[in-house]
C-alpha positions in Angstrom: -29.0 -87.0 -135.4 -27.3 -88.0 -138.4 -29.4 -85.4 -140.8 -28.8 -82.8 -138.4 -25.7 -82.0 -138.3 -26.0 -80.3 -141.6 -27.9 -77.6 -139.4 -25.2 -77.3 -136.5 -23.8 -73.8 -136.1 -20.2 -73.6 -135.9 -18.4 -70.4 -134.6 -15.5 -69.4 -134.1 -14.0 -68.1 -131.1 -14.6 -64.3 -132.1 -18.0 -65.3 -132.6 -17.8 -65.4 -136.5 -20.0 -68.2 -138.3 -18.3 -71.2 -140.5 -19.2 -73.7 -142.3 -19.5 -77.5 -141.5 -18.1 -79.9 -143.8 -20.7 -81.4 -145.3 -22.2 -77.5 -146.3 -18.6 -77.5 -147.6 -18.5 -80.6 -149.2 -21.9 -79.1 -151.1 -20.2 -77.2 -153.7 -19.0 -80.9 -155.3 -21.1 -81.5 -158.3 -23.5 -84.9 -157.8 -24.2 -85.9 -161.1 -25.3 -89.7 -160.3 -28.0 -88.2 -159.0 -30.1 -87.3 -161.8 -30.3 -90.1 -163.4 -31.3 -91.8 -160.2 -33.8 -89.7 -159.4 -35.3 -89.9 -163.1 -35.6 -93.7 -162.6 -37.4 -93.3 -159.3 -40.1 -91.0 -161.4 -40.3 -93.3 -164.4 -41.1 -96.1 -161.9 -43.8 -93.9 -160.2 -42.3 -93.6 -157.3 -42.1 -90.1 -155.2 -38.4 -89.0 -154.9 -39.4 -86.9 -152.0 -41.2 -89.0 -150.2 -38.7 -92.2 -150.9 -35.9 -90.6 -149.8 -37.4 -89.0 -146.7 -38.2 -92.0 -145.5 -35.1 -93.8 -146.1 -33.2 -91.0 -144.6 -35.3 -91.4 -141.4 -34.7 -94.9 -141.2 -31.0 -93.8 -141.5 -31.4 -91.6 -138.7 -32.8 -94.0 -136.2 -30.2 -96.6 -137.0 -28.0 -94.3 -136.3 -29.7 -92.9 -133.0 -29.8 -96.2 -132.0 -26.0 -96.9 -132.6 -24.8 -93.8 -131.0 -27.3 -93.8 -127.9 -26.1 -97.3 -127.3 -22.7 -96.2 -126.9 -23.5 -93.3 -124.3 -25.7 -95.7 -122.5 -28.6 -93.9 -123.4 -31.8 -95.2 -124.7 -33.2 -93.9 -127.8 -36.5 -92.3 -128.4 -38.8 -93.5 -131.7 -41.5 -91.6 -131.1 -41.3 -90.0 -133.7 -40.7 -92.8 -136.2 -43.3 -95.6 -137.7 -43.3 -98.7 -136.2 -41.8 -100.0 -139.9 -39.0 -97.5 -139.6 -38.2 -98.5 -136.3 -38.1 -102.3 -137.2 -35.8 -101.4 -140.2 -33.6 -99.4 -138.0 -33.1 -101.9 -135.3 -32.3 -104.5 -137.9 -29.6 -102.3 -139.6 -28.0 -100.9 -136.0 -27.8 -104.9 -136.0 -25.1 -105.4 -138.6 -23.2 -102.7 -136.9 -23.2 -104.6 -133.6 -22.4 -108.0 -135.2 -18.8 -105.9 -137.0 -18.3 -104.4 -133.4 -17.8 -108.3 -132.4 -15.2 -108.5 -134.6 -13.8 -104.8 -134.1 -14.4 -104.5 -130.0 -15.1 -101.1 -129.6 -12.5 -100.6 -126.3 -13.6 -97.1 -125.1 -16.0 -94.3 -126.1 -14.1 -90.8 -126.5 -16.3 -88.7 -128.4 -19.7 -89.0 -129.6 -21.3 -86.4 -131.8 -18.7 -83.5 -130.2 -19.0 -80.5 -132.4 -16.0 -79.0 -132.8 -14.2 -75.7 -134.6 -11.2 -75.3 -136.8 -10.1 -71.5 -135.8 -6.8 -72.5 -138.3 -9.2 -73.3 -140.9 -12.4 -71.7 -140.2 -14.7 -74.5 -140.4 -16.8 -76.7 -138.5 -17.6 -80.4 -138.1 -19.2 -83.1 -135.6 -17.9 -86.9 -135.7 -20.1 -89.7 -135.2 -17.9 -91.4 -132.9 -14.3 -91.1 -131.6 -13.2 -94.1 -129.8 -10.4 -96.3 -128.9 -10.4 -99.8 -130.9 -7.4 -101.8 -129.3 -4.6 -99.6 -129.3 -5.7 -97.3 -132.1 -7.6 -94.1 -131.4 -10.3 -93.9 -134.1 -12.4 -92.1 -135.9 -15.9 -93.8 -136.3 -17.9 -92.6 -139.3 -21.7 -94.1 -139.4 -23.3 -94.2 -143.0 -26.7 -96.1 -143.9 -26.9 -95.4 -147.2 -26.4 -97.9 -150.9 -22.1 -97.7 -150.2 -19.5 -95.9 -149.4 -18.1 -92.9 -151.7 -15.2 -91.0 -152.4 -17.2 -87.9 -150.7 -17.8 -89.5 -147.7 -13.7 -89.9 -147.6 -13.1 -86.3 -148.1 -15.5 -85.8 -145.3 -14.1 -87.7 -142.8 -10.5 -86.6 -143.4 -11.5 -83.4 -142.7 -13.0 -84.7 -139.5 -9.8 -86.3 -138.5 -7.9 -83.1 -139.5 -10.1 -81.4 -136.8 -9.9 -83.9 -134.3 -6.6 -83.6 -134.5 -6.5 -79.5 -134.1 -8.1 -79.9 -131.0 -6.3 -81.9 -129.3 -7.4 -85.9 -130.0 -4.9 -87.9 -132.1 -6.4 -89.9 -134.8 -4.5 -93.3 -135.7 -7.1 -95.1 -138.0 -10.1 -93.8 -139.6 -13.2 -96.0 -140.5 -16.0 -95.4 -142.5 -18.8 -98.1 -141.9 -21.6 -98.5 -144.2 -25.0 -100.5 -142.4 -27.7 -101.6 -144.6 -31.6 -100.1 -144.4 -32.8 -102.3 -146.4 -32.2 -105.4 -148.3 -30.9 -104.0 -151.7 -28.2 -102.0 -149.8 -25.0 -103.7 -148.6 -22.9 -103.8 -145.8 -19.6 -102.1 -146.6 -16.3 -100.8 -144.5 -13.4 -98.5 -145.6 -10.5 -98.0 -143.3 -8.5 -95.1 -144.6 -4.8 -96.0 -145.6 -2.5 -92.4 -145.0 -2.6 -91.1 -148.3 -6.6 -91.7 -148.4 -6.4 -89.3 -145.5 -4.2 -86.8 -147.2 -6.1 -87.0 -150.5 -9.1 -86.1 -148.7 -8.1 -83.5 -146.3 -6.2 -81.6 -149.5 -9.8 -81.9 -151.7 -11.8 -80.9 -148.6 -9.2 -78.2 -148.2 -9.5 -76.7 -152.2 -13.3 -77.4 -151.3 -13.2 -74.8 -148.5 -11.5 -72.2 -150.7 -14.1 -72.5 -153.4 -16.8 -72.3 -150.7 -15.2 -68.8 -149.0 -14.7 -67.6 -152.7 -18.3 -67.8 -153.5 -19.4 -66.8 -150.1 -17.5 -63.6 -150.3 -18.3 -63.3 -153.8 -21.9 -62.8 -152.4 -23.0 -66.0 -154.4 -25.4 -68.1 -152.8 
């Protein structure tokens, strides 16, 4: 699941645990949020319980996406029967760009995988072949797309790319949960890439200097 991989446990071969990007990516400072939350309170809505549910609608949308792509159908058990009709409706938007972006051959989907170079971890939505271009596929259901989310998925390429699976184009695709969210695509030019792999990269040090520091 898309909220899940958060939890994954990466090791490396000598058995010693890393950290995934997006623990990584943690130490960024996300100062929108405050203010966003504060409005949600002032409105008297619960910030908890707002974005726990949008975040499980994410999930399913997601499920739904990458289950299609393995063949596999997905279980909503565990979601409401609004959730489920929210999540079908946004894994819709992403099969009406897949028209336009025919999705040629499944590679990888959700493959957790290790830098040993770089001693961290990371799992990719989806790692597929899009004409002649070998791509990595990154799934967001959220309000947009952010710089964050590029310096997350340039490390992803970066560690595709260690272990063996060239990466020619990276796209970040944005589906809508809801109405007041918008569909949105970013296709990484080169130096997006290199940007992000080199603040992911400063990102990492930071994370190892506090972790050996014995800060939490």
């Amino acid at each position: 699941m898309a909220r899940d991989k958060a939890h994954t446990r990466y090791r490396l071969q000598d058995g010693t645990v890393v950290p995934g990007v997006t623990t990584v990516l943690g130490v960024l400072a996300k100062p929108a949020l405050v203010p966003w939350a504060n409005k949600l309170g002032l409105a008297g809505i619960d910030v908890t319980k707002y974005v726990d549910d949008k975040a499980d609608i994410g999930t399913l949308a997601h499920l739904f996406v990458t289950d299609a792509l393995q063949g596999k159908k997905t279980d909503t058990s565990d979601f409401t029967p609004n959730q489920v009709d929210l999540a079908q409706n946004s894994a819709l938007s992403f099969w009406e760009w897949e028209k336009r972006n025919r999705i040629e051959e499944v590679l990888l989907v959700e493959r957790p995988l290790v830098s040993e170079t770089h001693r961290f971890g990371g799992t990719q939505d989806v790692y597929c072949r899009i004409g002649a271009e070998r791509t990595l596929l990154d799934l967001k259901t959220g309000k947009g797309i952010y710089d964050e989310h590029l310096y997350q998925v340039a490390a992803l390429a970066a560690l595709l790319e260690e272990n063996g699976h060239k990466v020619d184009c990276v796209r970040v695709v944005n589906i809508p949960r809801t109405e007041d969210e918008r569909f949105e695509e970013r296709i990484l030019t080169p130096k997006d890439r290199e940007t992000g792999w080199q603040i992911f990269r400063h990102c990492l040090s930071i994370y190892w200097l506090r972790k050996n520091g014995g800060q939490s």
